[in-house]
Z-matrix of the N, CA and C atoms (Angstrom, degrees):
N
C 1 1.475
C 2 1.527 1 110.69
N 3 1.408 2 137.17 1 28.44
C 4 1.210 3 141.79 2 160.28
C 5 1.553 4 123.11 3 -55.14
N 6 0.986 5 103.26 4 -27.43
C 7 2.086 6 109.96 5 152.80
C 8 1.660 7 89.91 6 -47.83
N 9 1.226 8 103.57 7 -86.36
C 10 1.518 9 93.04 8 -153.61
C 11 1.305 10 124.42 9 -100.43
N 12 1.614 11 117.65 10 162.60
C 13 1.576 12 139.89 11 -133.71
C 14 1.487 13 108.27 12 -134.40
N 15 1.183 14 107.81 13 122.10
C 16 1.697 15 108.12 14 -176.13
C 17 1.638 16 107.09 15 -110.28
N 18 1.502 17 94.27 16 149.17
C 19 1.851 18 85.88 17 -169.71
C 20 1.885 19 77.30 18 -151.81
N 21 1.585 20 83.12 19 130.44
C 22 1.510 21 115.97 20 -169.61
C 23 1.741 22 102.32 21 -118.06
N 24 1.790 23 87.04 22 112.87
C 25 1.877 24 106.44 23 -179.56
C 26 1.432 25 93.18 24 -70.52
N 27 1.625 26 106.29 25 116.39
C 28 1.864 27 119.42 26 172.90
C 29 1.148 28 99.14 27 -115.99
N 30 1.598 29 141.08 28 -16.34
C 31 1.354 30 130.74 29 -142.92
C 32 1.895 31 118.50 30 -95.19
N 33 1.515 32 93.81 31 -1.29
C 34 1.934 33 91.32 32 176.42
C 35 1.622 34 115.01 33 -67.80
N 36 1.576 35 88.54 34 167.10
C 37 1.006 36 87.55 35 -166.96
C 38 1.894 37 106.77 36 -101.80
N 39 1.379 38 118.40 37 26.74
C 40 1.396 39 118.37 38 166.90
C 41 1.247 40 102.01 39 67.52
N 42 1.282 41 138.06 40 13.25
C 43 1.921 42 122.91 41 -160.09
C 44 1.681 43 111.26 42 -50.25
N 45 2.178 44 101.86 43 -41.17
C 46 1.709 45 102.70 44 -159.36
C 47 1.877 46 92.44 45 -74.09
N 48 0.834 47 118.57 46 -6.14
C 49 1.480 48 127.40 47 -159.05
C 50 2.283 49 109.41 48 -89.09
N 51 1.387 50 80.00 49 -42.21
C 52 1.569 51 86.35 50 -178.39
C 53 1.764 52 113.48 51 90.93
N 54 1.291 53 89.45 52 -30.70
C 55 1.869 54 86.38 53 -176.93
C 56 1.836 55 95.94 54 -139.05
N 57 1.317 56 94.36 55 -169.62
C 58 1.780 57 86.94 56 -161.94
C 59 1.811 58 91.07 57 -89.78
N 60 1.032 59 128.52 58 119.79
C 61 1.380 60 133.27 59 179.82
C 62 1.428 61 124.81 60 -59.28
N 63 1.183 62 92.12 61 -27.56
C 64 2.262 63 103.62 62 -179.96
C 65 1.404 64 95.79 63 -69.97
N 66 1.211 65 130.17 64 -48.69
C 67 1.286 66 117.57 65 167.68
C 68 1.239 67 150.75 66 -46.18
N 69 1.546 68 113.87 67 -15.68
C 70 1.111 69 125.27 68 -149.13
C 71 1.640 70 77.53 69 -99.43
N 72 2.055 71 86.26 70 158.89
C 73 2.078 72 83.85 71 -179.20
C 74 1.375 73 93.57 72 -83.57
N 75 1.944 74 88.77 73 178.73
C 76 1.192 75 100.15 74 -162.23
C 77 1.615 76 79.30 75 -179.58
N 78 1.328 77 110.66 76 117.74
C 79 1.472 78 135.11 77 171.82
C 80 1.888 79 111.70 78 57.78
N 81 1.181 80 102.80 79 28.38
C 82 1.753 81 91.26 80 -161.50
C 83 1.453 82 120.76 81 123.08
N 84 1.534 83 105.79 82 -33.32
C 85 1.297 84 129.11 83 -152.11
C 86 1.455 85 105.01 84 -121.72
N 87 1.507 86 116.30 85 -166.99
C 88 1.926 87 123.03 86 157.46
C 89 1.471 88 84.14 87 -113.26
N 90 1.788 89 86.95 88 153.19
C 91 1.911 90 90.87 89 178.44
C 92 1.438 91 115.11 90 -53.23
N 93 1.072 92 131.61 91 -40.14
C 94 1.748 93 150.98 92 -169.75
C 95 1.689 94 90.22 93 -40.72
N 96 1.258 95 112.54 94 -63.17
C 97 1.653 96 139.48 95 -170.23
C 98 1.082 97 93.80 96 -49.22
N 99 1.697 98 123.34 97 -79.39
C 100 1.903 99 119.44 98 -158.38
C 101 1.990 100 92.08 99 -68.10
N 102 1.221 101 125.95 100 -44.55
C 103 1.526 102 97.91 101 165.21
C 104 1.051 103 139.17 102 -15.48
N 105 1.291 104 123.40 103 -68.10
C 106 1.179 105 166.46 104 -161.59
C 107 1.823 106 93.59 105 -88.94
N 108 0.900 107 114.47 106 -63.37
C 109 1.930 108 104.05 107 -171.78
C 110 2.172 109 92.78 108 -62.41
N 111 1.415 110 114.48 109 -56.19
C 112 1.032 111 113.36 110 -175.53
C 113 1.990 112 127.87 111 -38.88
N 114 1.312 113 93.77 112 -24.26
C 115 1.294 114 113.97 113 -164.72
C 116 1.861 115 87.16 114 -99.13
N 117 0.800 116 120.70 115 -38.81
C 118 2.233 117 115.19 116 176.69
C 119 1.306 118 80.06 117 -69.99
N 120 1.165 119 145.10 118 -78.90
C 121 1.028 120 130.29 119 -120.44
C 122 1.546 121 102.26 120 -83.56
N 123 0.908 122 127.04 121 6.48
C 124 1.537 123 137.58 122 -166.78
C 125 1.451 124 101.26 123 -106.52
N 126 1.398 125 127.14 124 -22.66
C 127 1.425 126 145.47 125 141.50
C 128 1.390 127 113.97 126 97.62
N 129 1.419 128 99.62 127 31.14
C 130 1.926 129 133.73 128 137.36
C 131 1.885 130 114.75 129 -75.63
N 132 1.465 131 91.71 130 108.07
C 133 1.444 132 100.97 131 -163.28
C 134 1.539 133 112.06 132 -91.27
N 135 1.261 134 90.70 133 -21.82
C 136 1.799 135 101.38 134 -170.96
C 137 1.551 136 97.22 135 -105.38
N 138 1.841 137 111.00 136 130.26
C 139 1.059 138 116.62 137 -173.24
C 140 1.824 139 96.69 138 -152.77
N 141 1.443 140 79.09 139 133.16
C 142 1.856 141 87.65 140 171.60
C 143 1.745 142 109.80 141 -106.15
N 144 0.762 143 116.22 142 122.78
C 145 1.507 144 106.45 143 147.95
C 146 1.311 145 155.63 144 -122.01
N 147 1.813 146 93.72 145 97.03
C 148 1.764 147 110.04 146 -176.37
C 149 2.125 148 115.29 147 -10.24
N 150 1.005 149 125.29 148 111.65
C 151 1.570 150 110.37 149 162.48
C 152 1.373 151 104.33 150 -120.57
N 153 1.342 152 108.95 151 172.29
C 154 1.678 153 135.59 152 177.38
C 155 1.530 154 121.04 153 -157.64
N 156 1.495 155 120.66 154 -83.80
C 157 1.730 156 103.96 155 179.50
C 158 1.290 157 74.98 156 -86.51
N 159 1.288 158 93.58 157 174.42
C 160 1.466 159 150.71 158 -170.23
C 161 1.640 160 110.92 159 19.96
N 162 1.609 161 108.72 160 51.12
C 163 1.239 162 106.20 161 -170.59
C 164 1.702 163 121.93 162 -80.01
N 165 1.506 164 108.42 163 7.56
C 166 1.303 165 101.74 164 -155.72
C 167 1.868 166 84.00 165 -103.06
N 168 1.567 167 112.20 166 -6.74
C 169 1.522 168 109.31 167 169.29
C 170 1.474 169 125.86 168 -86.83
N 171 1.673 170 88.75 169 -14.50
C 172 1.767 171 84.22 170 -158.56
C 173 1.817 172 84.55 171 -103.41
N 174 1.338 173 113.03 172 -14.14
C 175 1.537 174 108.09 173 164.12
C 176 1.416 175 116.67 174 -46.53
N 177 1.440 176 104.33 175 -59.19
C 178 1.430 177 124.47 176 -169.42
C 179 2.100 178 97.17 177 -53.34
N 180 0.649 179 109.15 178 -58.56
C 181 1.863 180 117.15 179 -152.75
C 182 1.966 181 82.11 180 -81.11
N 183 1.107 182 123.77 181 -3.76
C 184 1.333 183 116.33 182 167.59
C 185 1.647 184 128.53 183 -107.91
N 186 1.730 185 96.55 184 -0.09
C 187 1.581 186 90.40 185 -154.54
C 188 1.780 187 98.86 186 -97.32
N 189 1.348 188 112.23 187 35.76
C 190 1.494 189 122.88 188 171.96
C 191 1.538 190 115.53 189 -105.48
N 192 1.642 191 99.00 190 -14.97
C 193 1.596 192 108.72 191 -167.65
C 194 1.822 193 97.09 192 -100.94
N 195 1.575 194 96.40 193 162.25
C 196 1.249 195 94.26 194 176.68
C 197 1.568 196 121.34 195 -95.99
N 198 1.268 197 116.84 196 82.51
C 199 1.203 198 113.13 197 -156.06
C 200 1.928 199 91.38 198 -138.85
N 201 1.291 200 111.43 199 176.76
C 202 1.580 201 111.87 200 -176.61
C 203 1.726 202 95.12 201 -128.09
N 204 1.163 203 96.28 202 121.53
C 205 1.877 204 97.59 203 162.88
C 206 1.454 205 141.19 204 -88.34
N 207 0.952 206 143.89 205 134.18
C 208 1.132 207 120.63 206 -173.11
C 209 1.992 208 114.21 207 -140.37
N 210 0.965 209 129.80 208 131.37
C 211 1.286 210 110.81 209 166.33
C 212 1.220 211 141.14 210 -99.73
N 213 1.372 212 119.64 211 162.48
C 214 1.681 213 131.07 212 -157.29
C 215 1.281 214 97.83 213 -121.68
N 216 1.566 215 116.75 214 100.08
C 217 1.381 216 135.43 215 174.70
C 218 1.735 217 117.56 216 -53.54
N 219 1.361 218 106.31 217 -29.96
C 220 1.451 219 130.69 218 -172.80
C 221 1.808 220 98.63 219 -93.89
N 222 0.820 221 134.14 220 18.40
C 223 1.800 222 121.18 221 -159.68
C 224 1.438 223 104.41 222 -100.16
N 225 1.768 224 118.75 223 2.23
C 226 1.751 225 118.21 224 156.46
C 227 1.705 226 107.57 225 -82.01
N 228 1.693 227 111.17 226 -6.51
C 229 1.716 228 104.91 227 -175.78
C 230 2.191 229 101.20 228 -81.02
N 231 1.455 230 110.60 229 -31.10
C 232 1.159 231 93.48 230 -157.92
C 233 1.459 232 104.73 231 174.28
N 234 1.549 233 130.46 232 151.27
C 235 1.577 234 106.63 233 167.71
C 236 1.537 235 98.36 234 -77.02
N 237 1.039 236 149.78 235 -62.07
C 238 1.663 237 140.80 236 -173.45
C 239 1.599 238 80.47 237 -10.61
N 240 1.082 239 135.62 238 -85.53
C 241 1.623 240 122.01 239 -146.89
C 242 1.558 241 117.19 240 -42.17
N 243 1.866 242 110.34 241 -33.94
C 244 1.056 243 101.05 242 162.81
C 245 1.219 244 147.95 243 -71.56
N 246 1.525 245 98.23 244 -12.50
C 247 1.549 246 116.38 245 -176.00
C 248 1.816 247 106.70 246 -77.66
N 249 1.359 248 89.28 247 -34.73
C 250 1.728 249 116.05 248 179.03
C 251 1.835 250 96.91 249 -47.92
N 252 1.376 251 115.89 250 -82.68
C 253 1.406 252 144.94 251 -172.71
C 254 1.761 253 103.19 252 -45.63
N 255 1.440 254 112.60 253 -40.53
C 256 1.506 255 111.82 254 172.65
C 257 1.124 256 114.56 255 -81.90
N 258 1.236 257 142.83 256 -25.02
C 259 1.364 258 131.20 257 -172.99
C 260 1.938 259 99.47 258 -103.21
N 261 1.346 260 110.96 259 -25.22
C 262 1.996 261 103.37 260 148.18
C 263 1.332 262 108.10 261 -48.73
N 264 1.085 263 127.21 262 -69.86
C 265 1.780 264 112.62 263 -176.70
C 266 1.465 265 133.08 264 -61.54
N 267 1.757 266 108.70 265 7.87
C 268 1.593 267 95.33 266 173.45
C 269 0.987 268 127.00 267 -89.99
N 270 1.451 269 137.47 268 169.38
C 271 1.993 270 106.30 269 -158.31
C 272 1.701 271 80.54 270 -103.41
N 273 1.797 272 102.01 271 172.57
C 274 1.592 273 104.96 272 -172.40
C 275 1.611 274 109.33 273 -64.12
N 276 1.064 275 111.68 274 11.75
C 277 1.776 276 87.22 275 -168.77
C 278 1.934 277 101.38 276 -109.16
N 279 1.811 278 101.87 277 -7.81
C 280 1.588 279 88.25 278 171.82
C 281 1.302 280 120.11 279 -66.62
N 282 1.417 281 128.33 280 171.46
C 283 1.264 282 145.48 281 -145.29
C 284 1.817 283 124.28 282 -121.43
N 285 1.324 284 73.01 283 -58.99
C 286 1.765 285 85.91 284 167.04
C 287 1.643 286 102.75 285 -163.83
N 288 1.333 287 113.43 286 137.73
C 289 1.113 288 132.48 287 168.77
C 290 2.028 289 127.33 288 -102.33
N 291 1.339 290 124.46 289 134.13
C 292 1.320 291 128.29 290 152.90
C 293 1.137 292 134.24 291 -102.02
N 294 1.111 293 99.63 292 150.16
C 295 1.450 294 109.44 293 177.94
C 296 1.663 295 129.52 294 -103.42
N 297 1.201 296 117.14 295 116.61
C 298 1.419 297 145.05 296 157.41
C 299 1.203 298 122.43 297 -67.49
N 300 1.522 299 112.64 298 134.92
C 301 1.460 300 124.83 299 170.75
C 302 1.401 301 103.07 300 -112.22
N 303 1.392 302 120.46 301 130.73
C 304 1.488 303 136.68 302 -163.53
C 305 1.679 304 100.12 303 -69.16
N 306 1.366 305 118.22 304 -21.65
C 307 1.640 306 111.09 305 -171.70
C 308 1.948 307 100.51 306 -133.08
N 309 1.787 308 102.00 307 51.87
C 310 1.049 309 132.86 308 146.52
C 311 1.223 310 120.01 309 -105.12
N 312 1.632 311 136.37 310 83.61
C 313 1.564 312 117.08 311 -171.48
C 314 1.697 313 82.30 312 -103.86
N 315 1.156 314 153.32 313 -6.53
C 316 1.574 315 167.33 314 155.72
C 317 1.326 316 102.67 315 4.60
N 318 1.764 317 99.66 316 -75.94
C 319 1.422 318 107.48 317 -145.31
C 320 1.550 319 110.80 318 -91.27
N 321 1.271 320 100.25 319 127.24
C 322 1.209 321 136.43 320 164.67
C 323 1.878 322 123.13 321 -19.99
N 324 0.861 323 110.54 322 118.32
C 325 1.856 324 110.60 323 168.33
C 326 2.044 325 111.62 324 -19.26
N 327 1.611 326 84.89 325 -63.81
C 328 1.571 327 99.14 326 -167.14
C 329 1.285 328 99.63 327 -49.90
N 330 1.303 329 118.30 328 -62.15
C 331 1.854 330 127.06 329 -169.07
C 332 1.616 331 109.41 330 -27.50
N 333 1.573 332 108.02 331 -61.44
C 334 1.201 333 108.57 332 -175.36
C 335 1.788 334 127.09 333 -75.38
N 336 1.478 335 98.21 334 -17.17
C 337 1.669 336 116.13 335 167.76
C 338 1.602 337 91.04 336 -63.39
N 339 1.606 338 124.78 337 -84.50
C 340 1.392 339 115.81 338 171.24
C 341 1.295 340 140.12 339 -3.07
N 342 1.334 341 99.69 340 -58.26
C 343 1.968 342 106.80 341 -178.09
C 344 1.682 343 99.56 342 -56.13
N 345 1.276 344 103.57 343 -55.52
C 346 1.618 345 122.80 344 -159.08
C 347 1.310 346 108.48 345 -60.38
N 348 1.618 347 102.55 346 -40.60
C 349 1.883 348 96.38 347 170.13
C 350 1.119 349 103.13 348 -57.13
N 351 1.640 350 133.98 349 -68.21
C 352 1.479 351 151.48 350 -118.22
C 353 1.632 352 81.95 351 -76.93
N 354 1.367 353 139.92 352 -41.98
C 355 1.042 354 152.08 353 172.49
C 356 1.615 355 107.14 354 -45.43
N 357 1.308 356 93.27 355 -71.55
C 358 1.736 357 103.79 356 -174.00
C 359 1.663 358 122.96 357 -43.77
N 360 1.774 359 95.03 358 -43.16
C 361 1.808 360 102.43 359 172.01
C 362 1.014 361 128.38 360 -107.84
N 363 1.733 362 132.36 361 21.54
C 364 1.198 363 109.93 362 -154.63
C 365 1.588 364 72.55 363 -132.22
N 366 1.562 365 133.70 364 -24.34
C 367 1.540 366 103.87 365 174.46
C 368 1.536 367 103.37 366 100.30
N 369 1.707 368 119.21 367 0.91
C 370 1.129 369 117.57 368 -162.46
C 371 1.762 370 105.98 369 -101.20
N 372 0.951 371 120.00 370 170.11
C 373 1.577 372 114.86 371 -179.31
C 374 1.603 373 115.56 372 -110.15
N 375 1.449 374 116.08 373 -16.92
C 376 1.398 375 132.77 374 161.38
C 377 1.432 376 144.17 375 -134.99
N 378 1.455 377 114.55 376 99.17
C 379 1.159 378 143.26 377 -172.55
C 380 1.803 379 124.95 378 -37.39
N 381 1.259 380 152.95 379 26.03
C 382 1.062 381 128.25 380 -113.04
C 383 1.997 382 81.36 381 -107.60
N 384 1.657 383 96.64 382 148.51
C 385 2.034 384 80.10 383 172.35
C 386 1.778 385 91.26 384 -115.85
N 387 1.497 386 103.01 385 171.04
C 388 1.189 387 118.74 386 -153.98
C 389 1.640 388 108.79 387 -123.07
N 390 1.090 389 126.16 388 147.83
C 391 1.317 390 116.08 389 167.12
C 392 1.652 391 111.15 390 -151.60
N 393 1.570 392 103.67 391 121.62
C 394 1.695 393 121.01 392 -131.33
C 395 1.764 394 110.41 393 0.64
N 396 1.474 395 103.02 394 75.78
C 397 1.048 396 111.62 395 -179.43
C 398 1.418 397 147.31 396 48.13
N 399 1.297 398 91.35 397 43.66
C 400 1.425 399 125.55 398 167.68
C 401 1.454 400 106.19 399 -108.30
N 402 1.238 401 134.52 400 143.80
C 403 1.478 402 138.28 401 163.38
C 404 1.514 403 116.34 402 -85.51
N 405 1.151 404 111.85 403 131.06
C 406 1.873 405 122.87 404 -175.23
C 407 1.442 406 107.22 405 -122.51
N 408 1.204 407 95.03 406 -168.89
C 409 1.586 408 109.93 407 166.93
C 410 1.649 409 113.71 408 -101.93
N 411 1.158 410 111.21 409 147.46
C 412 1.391 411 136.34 410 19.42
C 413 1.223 412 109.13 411 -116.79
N 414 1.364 413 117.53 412 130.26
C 415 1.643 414 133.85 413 -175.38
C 416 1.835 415 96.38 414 -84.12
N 417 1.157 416 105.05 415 132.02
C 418 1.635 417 113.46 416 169.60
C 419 1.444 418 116.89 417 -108.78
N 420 1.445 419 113.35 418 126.07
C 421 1.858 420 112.19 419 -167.63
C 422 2.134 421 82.50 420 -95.54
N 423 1.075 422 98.01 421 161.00
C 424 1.262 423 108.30 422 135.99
C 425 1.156 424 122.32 423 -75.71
N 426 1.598 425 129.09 424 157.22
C 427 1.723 426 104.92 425 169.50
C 428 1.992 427 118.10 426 -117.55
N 429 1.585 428 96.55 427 36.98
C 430 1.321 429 108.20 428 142.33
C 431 1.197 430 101.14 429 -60.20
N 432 1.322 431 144.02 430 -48.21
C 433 1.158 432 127.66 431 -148.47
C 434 1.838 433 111.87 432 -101.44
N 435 1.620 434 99.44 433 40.41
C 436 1.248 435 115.60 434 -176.21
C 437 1.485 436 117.97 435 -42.85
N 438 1.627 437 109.68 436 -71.89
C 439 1.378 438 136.17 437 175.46
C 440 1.275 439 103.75 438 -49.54
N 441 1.478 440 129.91 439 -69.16
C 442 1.441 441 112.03 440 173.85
C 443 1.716 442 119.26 441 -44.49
N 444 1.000 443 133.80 442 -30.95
C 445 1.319 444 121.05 443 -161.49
C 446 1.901 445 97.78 444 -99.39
N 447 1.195 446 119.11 445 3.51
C 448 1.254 447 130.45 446 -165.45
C 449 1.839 448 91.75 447 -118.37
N 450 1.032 449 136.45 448 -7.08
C 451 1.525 450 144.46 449 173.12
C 452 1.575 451 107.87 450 -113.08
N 453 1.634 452 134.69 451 11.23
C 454 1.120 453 116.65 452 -138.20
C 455 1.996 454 106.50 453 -77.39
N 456 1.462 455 99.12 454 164.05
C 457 1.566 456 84.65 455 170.36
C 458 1.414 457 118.24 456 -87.84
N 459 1.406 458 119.40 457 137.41
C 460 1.030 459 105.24 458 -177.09
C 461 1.306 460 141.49 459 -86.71
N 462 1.369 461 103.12 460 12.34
C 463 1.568 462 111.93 461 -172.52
C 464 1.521 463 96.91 462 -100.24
N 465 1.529 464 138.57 463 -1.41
C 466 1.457 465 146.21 464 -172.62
C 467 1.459 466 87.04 465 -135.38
N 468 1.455 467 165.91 466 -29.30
C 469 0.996 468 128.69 467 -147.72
C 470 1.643 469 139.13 468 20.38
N 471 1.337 470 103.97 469 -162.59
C 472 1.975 471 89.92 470 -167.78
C 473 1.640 472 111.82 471 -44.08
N 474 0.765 473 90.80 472 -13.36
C 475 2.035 474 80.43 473 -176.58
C 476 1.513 475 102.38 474 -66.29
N 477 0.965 476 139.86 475 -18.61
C 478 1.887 477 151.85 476 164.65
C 479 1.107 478 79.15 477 -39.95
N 480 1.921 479 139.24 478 -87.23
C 481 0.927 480 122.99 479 -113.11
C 482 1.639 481 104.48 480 -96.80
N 483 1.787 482 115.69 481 -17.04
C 484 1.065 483 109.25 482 156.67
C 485 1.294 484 137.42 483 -65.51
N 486 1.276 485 114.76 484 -23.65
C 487 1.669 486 131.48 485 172.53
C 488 1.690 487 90.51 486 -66.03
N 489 1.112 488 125.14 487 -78.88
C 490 1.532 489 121.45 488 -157.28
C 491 1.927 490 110.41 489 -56.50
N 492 0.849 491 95.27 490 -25.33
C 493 1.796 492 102.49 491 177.02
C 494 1.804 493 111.59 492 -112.13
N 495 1.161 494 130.08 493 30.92
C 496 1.346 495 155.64 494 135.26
C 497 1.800 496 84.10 495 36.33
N 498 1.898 497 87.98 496 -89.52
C 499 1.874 498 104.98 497 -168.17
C 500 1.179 499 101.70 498 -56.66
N 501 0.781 500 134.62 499 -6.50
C 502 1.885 501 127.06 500 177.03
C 503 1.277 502 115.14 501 -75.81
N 504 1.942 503 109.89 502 -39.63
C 505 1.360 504 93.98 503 -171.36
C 506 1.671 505 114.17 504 -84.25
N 507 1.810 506 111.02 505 163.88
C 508 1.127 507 110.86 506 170.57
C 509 1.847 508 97.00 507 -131.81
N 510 1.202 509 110.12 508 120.70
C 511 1.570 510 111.05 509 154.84
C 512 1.374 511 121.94 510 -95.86
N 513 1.605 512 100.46 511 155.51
C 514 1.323 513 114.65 512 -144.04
C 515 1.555 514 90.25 513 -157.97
N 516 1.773 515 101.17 514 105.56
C 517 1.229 516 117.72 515 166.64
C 518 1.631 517 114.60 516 -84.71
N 519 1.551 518 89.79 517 138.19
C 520 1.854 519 118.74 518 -175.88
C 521 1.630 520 106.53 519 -84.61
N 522 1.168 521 98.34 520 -56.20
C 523 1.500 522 109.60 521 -161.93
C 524 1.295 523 123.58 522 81.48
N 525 1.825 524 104.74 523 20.78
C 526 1.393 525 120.49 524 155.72
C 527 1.400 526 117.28 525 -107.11
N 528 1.733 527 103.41 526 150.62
C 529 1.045 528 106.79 527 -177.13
C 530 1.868 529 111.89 528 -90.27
N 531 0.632 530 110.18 529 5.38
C 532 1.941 531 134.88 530 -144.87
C 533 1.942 532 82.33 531 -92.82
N 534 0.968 533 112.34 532 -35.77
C 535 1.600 534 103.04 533 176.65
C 536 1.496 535 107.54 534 -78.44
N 537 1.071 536 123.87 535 -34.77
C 538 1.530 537 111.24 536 174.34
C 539 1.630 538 111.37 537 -69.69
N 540 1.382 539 113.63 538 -20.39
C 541 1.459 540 92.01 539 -163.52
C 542 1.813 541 130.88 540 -111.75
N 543 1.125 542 132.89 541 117.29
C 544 1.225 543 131.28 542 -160.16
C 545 1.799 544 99.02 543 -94.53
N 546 1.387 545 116.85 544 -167.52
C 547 1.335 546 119.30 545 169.36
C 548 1.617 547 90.75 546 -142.49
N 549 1.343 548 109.86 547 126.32
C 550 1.081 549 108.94 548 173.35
C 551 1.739 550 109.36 549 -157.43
N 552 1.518 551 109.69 550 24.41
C 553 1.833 552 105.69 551 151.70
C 554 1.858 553 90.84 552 -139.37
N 555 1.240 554 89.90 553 178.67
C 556 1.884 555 109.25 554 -172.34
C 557 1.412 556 93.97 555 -61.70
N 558 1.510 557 113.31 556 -55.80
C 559 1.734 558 127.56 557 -176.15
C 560 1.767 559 90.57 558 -30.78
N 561 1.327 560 113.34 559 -79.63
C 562 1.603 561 138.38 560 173.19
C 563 1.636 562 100.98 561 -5.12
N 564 1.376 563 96.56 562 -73.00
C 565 1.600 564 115.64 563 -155.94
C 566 1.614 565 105.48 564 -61.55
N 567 1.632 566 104.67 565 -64.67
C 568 1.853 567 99.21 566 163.07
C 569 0.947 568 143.95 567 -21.67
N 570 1.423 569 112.31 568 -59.80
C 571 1.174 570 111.90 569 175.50
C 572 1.615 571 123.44 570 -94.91
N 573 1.365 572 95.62 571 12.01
C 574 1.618 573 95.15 572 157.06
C 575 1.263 574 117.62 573 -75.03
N 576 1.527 575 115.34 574 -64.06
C 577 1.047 576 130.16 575 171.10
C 578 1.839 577 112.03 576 -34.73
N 579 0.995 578 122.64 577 -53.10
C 580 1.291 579 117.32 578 172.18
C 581 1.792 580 120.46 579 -58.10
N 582 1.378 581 102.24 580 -39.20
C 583 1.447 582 100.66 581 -168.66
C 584 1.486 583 99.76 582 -80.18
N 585 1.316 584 125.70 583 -22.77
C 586 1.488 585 145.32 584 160.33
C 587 1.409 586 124.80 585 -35.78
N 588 1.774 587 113.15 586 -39.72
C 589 1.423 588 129.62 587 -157.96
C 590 1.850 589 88.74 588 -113.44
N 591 1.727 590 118.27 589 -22.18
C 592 1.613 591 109.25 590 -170.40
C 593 1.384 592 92.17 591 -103.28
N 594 0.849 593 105.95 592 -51.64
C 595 1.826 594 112.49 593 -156.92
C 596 1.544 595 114.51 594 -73.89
């Protein structure tokens, strides 16, 4: 899977959270980390990861992984800026890129093997996975669709570019729930962690 490039949104600033949330552990790890391990191990080698606050921490607790960092000067305007800033750093010869949310440690190896096939055979230019028909992460662009995702609007972010290229997209149900779900209050985080240590 050296065509394609995963770029993981790190750069919020946690406000509903109180503290920076990528940090917080999470399986052994900080969530940022099993992201990031989840996504190698899924056997997507090339990984960017967008930062903004507190990047000089989540640098640190990352700079063991093989991943490239980069920061998004703009990342108080919006995540689009990060999506903007990650797909600036892929060199011209990647292929198609996904997108990661930094306080997704959820999804599964297979999920992201999935997108990348559904990509590989179906001829389609946008990846979206599903969960009972809901759309999650990680959405895969082709990166024909460079310039569009490098113009995006910002009041719709990437969903612009799936709306305007309709026949392009293909969804592709997981039958995980782990793509819908982020952690983003303390309430959130607890009882992850708990359902984490039973379940």
């Amino acid at each position: 899977m050296n065509d394609v490039w995963a770029i993981v949104l790190a750069a919020g600033m946690s406000t509903r959270m109180g503290t920076q949330k990528l940090l917080l552990p999470f399986d052994g790890k900080t969530i940022v980390e099993k992201v990031v391990e989840n996504i190698l191990n899924s056997g997507i080698g090339n990984v960017v990861v967008v930062l903004g606050a507190n990047s000089v921490e989540i640098t640190e607790v990352l700079k063991s992984w093989p991943v490239q960092t980069i920061w998004n000067e703009n990342f108080r305007e919006g995540m689009h800026t990060s999506v903007i800033s990650g797909v600036n750093a892929l060199p011209e010869n990647a292929k198609a890129v996904m997108i990661f949310l930094g306080d997704q440690p959820f999804i599964p190896v297979n999920v992201s093997a999935k997108v990348v096939a559904a990509w590989e055979n179906s001829g389609k230019g946008i990846v979206i996975p599903l969960f009972n028909g809901k759309r999650g992460h990680p959405p895969l662009y082709d990166l024909k669709f460079r310039q569009e995702i490098l113009n995006l609007d910002p009041a719709v972010g990437l969903r612009s570019v799936a709306q305007k290229f309709q026949d392009e997209v293909l969804e592709v149900e997981t039958g995980c729930a782990g793509i819908l779900k982020d952690i983003d209050t303390r309430e959130e985080y607890l009882k992850t962690i708990k359902t984490n240590k039973h379940g």
